[in-house]
C-alpha positions as CSV (number, residue, x, y, z in Angstrom):
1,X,15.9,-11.7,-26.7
2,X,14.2,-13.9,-23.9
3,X,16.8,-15.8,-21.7
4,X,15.5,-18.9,-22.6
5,X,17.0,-18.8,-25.9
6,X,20.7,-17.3,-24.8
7,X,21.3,-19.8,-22.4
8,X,23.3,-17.3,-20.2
9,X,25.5,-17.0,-23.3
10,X,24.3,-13.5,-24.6
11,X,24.7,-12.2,-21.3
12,X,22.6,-8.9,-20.1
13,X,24.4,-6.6,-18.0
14,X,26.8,-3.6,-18.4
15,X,30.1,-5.6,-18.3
16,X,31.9,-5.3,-21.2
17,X,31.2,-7.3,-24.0
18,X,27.5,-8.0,-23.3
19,X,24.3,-6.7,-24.6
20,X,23.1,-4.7,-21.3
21,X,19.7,-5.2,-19.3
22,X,17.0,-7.2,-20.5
23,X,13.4,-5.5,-20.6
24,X,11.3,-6.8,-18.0
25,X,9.8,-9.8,-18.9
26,X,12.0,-11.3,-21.1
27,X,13.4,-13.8,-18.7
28,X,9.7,-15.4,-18.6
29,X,10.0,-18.5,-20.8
30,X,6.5,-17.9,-22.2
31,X,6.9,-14.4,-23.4
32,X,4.5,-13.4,-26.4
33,X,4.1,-10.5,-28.2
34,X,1.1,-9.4,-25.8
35,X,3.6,-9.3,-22.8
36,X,5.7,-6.5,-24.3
37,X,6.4,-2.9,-22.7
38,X,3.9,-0.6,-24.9
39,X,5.5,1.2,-27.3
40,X,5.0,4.6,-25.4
41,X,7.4,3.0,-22.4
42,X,9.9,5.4,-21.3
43,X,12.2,2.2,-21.7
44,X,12.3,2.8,-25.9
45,X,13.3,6.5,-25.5
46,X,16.7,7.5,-27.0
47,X,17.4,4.2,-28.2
48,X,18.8,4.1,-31.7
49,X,18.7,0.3,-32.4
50,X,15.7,-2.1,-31.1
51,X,15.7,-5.6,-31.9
52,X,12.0,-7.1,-31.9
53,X,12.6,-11.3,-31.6
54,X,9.2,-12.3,-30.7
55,X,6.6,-14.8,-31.9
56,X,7.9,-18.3,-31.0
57,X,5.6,-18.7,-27.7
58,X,2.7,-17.2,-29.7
59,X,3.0,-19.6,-32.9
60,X,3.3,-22.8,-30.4
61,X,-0.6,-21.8,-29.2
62,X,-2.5,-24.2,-31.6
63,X,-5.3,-21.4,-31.8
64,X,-3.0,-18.6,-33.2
65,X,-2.9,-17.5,-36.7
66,X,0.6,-16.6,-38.2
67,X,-1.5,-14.2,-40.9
68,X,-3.3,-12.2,-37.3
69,X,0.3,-12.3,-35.9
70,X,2.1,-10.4,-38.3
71,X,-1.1,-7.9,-38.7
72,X,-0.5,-7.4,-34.7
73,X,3.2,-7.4,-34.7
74,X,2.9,-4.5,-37.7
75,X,0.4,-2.5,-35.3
76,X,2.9,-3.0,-32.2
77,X,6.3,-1.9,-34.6
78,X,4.3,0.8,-36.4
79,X,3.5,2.2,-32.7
80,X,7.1,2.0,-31.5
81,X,8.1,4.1,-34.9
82,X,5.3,6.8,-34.4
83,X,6.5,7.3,-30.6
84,X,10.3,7.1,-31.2
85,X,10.6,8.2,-34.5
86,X,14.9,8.3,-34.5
87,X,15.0,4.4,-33.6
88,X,15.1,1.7,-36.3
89,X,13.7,-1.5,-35.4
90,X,14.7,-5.0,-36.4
91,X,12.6,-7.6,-36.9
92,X,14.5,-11.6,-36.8
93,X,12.6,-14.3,-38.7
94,X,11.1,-16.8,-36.4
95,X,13.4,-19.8,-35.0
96,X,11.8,-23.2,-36.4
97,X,11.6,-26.1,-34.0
98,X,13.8,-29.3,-33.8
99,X,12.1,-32.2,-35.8
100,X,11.8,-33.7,-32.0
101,X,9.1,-31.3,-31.5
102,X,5.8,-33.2,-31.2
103,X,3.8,-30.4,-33.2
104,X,5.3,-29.8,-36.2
105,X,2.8,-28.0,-38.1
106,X,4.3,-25.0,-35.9
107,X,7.1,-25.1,-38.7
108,X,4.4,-24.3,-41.5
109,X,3.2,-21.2,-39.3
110,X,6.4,-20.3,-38.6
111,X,7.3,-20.1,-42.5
112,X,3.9,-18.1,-43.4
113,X,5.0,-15.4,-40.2
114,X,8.3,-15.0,-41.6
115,X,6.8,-14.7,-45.4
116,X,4.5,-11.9,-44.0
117,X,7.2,-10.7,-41.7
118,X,9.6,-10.0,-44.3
119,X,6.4,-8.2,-46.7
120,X,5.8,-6.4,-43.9
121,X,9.6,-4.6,-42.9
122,X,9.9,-4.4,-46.6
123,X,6.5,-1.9,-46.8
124,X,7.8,0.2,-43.7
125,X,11.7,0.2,-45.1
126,X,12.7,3.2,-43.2
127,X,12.2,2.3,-40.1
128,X,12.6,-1.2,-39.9
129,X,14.9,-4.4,-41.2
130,X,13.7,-8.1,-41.4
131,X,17.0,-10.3,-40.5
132,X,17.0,-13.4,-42.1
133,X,17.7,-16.7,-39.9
134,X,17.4,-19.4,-42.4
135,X,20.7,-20.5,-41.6
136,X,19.3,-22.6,-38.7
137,X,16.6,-24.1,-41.4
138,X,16.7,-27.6,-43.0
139,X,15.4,-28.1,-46.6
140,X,12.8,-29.5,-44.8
141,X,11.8,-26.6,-42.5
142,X,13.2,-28.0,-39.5
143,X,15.6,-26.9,-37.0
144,X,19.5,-27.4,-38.2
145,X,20.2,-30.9,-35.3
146,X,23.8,-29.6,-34.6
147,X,22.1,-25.9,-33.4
148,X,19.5,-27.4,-31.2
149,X,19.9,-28.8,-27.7
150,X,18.0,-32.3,-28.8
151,X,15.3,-34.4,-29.1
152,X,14.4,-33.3,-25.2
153,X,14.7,-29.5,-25.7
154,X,13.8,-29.2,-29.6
155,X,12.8,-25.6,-28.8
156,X,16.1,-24.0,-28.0
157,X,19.3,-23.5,-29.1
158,X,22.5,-25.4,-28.0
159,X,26.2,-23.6,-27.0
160,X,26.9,-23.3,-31.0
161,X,23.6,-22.1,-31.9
162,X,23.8,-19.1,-29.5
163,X,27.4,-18.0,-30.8
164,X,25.3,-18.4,-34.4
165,X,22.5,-16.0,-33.1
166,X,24.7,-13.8,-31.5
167,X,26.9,-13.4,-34.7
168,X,23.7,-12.6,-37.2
169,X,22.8,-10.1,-34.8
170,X,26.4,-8.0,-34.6
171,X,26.8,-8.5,-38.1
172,X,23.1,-6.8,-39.0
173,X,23.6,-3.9,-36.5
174,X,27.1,-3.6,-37.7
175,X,25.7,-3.5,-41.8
176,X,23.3,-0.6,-40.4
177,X,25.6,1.2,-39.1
178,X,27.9,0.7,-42.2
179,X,30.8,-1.1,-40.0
180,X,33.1,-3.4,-41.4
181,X,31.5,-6.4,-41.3
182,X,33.4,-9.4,-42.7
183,X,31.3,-12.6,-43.6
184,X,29.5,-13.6,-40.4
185,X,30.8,-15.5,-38.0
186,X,29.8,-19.1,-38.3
187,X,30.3,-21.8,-35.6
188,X,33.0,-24.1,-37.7
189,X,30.9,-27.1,-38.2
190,X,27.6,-25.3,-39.3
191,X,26.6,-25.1,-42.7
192,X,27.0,-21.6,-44.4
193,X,23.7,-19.5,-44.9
194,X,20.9,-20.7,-47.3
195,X,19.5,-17.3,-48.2
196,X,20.8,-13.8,-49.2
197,X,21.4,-12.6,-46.4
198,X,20.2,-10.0,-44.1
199,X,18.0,-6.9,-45.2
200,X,18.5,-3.6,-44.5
201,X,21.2,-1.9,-43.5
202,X,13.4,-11.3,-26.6
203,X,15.6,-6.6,-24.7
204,X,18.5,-5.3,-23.6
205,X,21.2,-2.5,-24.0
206,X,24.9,-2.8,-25.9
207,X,27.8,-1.1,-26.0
208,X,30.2,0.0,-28.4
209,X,30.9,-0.8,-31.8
210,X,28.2,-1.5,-34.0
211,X,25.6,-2.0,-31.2
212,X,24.4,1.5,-31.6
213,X,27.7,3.5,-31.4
214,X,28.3,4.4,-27.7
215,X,24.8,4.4,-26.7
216,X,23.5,1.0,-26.9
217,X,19.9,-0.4,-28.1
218,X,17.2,-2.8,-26.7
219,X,15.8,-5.9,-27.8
220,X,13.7,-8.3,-26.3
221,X,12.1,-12.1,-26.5
């Protein structure tokens, strides 16, 4: 998870309560899925949880294909398995953009990634989890208004859509890790999930809990 999407609020670092160092690179506002450590990096090894949030930056390029995407993102996950075989890797749909954003036929590709996203962790079940985020989707496709920071940042995510992000993530790794769960915490004024759910059971290391027992996992942008 990129910094430009936890605003400082999912903090990286070892202090207690945060989600430990970010992998390099994910503090670079125009991180794609090309710009990741390759799945042999020493960085992956001994990590039981990995949390794969990428694709934003590449669906924004008018010249990328959602359907190519997911075919690359599959190669990149199915890599990360074969090398690190004991780590399980979760894969969150794709954030949609505000309805300020000028382009919004990024929304459409954004839907057909996640479709194909979803397909995809569903075929390779034992290694990975899609987690669903259409609790920050309108009927419309669009970006929930009270979760994004406006008109002049439709991209990202305001204070109460961090804490939303944040929560979707604990309860997932806590699911996988069969943890009491509880329903997942919701900012008070945001509208309760649209969809089932998460599946299953942009990086950085956790602590504790259900963030990959005492060890921690990684993530990234």
């Amino acid at each position: 998870l990129g910094a430009s999407n936890s605003g400082g609020k999912i903090r990286f670092g070892s202090e207690r309560g945060t989600l430990g160092s970010a992998l390099p690179g994910s503090g670079d506002f125009r991180a794609k899925l090309e710009d990741l450590p390759p799945p042999s990096s020493p960085m992956f090894r001994g990590v039981s949880d990995l949390i794969v949030a990428v694709g934003t930056n590449n669906l924004k390029d008018p010249q990328c294909d959602p359907e190519t995407l997911v075919k690359s993102t599959h190669s990149y996950v199915q890599a990360i398995a074969r090398e690190n075989p004991g780590t399980h890797i979760f894969l969150p749909g794709v954030l949609p953009v505000h309805s300020g954003w000028t382009d919004q036929a990024v929304n459409t590709k954004i839907d057909i990634y996640n479709y194909h996203l979803k397909s995809m962790c569903n075929h390779l079940h034992t290694s990975t989890s899609y987690v669903d985020m259409n609790v920050f989707r309108t009927a419309n496709g669009t970006l929930k208004q009270h979760l994004a920071k406006g008109e002049q940042d439709p991209l990202h995510l305001n204070d109460q859509g961090i804490r939303l992000l944040a929560s979707r993530f604990k309860y997932t790794l806590r699911a996988h890790h069969d943890l009491p769960t509880g329903p997942p915490r919701r900012p008070r004024d945001s509208q309760p999930p649209q969809s089932g759910g998460f599946e299953g059971s942009r990086g950085f290391r956790g602590r504790g809990g259900g963030f990959r027992g005492n060890r921690g996992f990684r993530g990234r942008h």
